[in-house]
N, C-alpha and C positions, 0 to 999 in steps of 0.2 A: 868463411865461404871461399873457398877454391877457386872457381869460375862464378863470374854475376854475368848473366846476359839481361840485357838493357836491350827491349825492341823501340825504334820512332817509329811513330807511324805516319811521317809526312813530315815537309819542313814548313808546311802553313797550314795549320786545320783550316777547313775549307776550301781548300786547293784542291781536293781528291786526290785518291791511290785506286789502285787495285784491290779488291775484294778479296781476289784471288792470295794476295802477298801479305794483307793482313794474316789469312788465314794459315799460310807458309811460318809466318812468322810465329803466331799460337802457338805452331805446332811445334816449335821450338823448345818449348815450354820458358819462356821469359822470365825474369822475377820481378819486372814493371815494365809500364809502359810510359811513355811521354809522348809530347805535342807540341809544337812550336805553334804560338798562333798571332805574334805580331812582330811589328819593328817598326824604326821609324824607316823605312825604305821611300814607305806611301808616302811621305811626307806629314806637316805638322797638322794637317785638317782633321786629321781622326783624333787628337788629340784634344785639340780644343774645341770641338763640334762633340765628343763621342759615340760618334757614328763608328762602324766599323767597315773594314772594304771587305771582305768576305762576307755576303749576302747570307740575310735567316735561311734560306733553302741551303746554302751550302753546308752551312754549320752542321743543320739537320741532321745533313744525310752522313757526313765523316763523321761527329759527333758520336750519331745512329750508331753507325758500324763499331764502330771503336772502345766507345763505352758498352755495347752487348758482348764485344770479344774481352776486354777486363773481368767484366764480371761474373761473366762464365767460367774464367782462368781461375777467379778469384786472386786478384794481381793490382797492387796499387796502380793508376791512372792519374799521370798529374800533367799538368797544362799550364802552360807560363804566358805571360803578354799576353792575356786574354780579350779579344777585339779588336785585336790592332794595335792599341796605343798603351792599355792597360788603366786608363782613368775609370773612375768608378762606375761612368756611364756604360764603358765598353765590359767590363767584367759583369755587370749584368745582365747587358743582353744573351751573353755566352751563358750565366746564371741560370737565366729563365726556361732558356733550349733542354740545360741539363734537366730542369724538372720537371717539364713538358716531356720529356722523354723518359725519366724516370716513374712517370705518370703511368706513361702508355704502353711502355713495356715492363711495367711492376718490377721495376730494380730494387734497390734496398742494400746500401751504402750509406759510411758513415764520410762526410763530405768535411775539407776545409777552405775556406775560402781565406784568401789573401789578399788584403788591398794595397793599393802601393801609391796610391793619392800621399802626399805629403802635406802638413799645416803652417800655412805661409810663414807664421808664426815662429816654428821650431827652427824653419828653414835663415829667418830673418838674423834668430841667435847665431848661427852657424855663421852668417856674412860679418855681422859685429863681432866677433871674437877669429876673426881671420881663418874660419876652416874650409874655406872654400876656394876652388882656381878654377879658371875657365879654360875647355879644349876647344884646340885650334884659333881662329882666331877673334873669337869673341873678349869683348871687355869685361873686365873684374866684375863680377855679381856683385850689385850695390840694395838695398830693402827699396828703392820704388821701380827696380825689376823686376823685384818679385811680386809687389803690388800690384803691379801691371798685368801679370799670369791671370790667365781664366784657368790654367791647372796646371798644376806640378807633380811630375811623378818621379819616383825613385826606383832606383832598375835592382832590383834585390839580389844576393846572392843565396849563397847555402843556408843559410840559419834558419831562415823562416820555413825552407822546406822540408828542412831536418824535424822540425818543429813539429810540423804539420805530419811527418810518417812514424815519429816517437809517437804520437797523441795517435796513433792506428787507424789514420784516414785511409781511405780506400781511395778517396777519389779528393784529387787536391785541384783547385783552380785559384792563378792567382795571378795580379796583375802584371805591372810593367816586371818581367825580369831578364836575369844574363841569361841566353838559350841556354850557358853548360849548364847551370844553376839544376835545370831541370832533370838532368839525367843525372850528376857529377851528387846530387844531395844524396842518393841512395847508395852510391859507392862509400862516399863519407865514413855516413850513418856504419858500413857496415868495416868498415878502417882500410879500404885500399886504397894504394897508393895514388895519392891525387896530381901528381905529373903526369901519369897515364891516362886516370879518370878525365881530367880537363880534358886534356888531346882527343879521346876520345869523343866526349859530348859535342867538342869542338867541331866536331866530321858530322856524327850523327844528327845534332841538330838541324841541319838541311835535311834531313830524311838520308833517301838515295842519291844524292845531288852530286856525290862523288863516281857514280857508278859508271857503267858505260854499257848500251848506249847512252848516251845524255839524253833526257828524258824532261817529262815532269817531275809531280808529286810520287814518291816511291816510298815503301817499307825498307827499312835497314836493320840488323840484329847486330848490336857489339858485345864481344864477347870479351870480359875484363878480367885478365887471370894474374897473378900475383906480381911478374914480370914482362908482360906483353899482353896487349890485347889485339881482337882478331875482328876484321867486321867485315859479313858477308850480305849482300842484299838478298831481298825478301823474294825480287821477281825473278822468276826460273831464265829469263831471257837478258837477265844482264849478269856483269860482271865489275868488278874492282881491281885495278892494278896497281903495281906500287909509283906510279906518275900519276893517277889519278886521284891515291888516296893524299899522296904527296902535294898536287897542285892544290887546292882543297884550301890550301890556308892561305892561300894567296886571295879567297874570295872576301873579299870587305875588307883587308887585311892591311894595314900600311907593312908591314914587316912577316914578311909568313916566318919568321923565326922566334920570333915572342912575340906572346898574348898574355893581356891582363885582365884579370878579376878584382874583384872589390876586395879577393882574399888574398891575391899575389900575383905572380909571375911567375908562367909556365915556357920554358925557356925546349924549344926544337933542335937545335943546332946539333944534337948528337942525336936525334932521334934516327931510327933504321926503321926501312921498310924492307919487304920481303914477301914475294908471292910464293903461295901455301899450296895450294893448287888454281886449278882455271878459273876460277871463281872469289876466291878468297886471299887476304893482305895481311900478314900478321906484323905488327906495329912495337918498336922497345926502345928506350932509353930516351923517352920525355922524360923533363924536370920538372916538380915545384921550387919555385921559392916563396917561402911566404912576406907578406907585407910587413913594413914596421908598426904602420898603422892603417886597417882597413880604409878603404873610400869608396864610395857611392855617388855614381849617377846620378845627375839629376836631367830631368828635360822638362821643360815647359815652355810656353805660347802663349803668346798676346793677340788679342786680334788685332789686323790692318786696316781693316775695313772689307768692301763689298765689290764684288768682279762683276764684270759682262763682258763676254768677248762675241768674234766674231770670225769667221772663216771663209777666203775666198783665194780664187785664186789669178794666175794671170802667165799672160806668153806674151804677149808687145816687145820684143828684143829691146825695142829703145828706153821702154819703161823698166823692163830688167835691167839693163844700163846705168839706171839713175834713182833705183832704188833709195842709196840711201838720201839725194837732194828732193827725194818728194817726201822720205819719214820727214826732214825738218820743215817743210813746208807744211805737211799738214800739222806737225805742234804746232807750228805758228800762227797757223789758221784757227784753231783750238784753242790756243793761250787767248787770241784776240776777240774770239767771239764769247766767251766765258768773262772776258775784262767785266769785271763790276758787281761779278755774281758770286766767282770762285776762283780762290787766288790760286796761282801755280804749284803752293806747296800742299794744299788740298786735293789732290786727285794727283795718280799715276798713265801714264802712257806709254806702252809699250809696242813692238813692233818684233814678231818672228816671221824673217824668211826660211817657211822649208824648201829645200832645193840649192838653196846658197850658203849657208852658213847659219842653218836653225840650230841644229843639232850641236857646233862644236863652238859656236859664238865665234869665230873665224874663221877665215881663209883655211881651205885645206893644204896639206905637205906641196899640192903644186902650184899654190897660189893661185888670186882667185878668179877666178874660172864664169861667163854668163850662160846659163843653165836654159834651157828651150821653152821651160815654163818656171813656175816659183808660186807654193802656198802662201800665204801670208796670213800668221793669228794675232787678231790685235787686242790688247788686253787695259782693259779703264781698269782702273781699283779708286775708289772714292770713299766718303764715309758712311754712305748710306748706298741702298743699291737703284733708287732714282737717280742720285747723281751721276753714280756710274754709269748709269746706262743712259744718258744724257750727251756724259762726253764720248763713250763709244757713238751716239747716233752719228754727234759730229764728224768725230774721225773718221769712220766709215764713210759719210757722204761727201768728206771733203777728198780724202784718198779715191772715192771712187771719179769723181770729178778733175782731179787734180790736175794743170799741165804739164808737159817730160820735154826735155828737148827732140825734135824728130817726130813730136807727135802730127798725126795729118789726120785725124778724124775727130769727132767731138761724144763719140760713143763712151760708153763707163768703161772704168781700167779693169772692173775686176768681174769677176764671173761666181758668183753666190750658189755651193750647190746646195742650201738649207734656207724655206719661206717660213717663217722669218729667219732671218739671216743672224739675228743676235739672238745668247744665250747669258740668262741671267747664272753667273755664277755661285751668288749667293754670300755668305762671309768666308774672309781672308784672313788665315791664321799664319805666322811666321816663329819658328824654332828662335827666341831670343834668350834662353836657359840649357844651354848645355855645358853643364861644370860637374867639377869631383867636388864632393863635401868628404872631409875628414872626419870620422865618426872613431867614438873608442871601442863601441859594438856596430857592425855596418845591419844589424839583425834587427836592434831596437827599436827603429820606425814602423815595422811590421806585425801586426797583432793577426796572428791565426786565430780564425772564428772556426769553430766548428758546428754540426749539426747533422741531425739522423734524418736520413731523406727516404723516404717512402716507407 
């Protein structure tokens, strides 16, 4: 195969695209499509809750579109991190969508599904025979971290996809995976070169994210030819230049000159861009290297307990002044009136000023600065969510009461624009598993299910 075009059709199902650029891109005539549908961006709640942040309406509707334009094409359709987080919870709700749809508009596809839950068990072998390290700066995986996990997922690579379009699925959905994984299994499969495949899926997998204008959710077609590939967007109103397709890898990227897979190391430093015409970037000279020994991702979450916060805000200059001697005054108030019931290492207290140093947790480049007003969200985490919302009552009534130096009225500090004014948060899940396991097949945790669907 000479040329493979590889359409995205978004860099988050559920995000939306254009109708219009799906069908720009069909007309391309594509040889698959894909879908990005999670990360850990959201954070670890979709994880250990498996709830997903892309609402059933949303799924619906991109879903809808996406899977009528496959298989009208008659064109594999494959979907990776399905739900958000890819645990078994989240890959079903995505499950249920497809066959609800496949229901109501009489599709008739042969389906694989991919799980990517891992058994604590297998994972536990891996820590006692030393195949495991942890990224950035977590502690060595010990077996009662993993005990701890309410789930553990493994981010898959190429194998199980390859897996799953050998076995002539049409339509593949599968858990937690690498976004290239998605687009880069089909190049594989069909033997081009995987320094340019990577790089590729690498862009595509955002959708249009590289385009210009900057946008949302967008269609993107890559076009993967034996020594370069070319990638044009889907909407007639944008464009791709060689700094945009270039800047691209600097997104989530510690290094935009190498990126790693569970299969290797695709190395940029020699890669060329080159604009083609007004429209279009044609891309040459990425590398593979392959790995000496596959690794795999792992992520999982422990619960922390249960939130309730609270939001208000405030303008008193002399209170904005003294911010942080009234945070330790009300813990104090807090620790004291809780004496006997619940110790200090049972429940958390936090304190966000927006307007002063929410966002960047200090002082900005001019040093720091008192603002005219200032949000403030205060956050209990306990082990249950009475408790929680217990010591938020406190905090809040003691904060709202509190004395400031300069103060001259005896009115409340803070100004509540929501009755009631607390929100129960509900359970608190925290990322305490993110490590490589060393694997001698990074494929073998993966069992492709298949099934004929309608």
């Amino acid at each position: 195969m000479d040329a493979l075009r590889i359409l995205s059709v978004c860099g988050n199902l559920g995000y939306g695209f254009p109708e219009s650029s799906l069908q720009n891109g069909i007309a391309r005539d594509p040889h698959i499509m894909g879908a990005d549908n999670g990360s850990t961006d959201a954070g670890p709640y979709y994880l250990g809750s498996g709830d997903q942040l892309t609402k059933r309406e949303q799924i619906v509707r991109d879903l809808g579109l996406s899977l009528a334009a496959a298989r009208k094409k008659g064109i594999p359709y494959i979907i990776g991190s399905a739900g958000t987080a890819g645990g078994d919870p989240n890959v079903d709700s995505v499950l249920d969508v497809l066959h609800e749809l496949a229901k109501k508009e009489r599709h008739q596809f042969k389906l694989a599904v991919i799980r990517s839950e891992m058994d604590k068990e297998f994972v536990k072998l891996a820590v006692r025979e030393g195949r495991t390290r942890p990224l950035g700066k977590l502690s060595e995986l010990t077996e009662q971290t993993v005990d701890e996990s309410v789930r553990i997922v493994g981010q898959m690579g190429l194998d199980p996809f390859i897996q799953a379009l050998e076995g002539g699925a049409d339509v593949v959905l599968a858990g937690r995976s690498c976004d290239t994984a998605i687009y880069t299994s089909y190049a594989a499969l069909k033997g081009h070169d995987l320094g340019l495949a990577f790089h590729m899926s690498k862009i595509i997998e955002c959708g249009a994210q590289c385009a210009l204008p900057i946008g949302a959710n967008d269609c993107i077609l890559g076009t993967l030819h034996k020594d370069h590939f070319i990638l044009e967007p889907m909407n007639d109103g944008m464009r791709v230049t060689p700094n945009s397709v270039a800047a691209h890898m600097m997104y989530e990227q510690p290094d935009p000159y190498l990126f790693y897979e569970p299969e290797g190391m695709i190395d940029l430093k020699e890669s060329k861009f080159e604009q083609i015409d007004d429209r279009r970037v044609r891309v040459w000279g990425s590398r593979f290297l392959a790995a000496s020994k596959p690794t795999l991702k792992l992520e999982g979450v422990r619960l922390r307990g249960y939130r309730t916060i609270t939001v208000a805000g405030m303008s008193d200059p002399h209170l904005l002044a003294g911010l942080d001697e009234v945070e330790e005054n009300v813990k104090s108030t807090v620790a004291k009136m809780m004496e006997g019931s619940l110790k200090p290492e049972e429940y958390e207290l936090r304190f966000i000023f927006y307007g002063r140093d929410g966002v960047m947790g200090r002082p900005g480049p001019d040093g720091p600065k008192t603002a005219h007003e200032v949000c403030v969200v205060m956050e209990a985490i306990a082990k249950d969510q009475s408790t929680a919302n217990a010591v938020l009552s406190l905090a809040r009534s003691s904060f709202l009461h509190c004395g400031f130096k300069g103060r001259k009225a005896t009115a409340g500090n803070l100004a509540f624009p929501f009755s009631p004014s607390d929100f129960e948060g509900g359970p608190v899940y925290e990322f305490h598993i993110y490590h490589l396991m060393e694997l001698e097949d990074a494929g073998a945790p993966f069992e492709v299910e298949f099934a004929n669907v309608g």
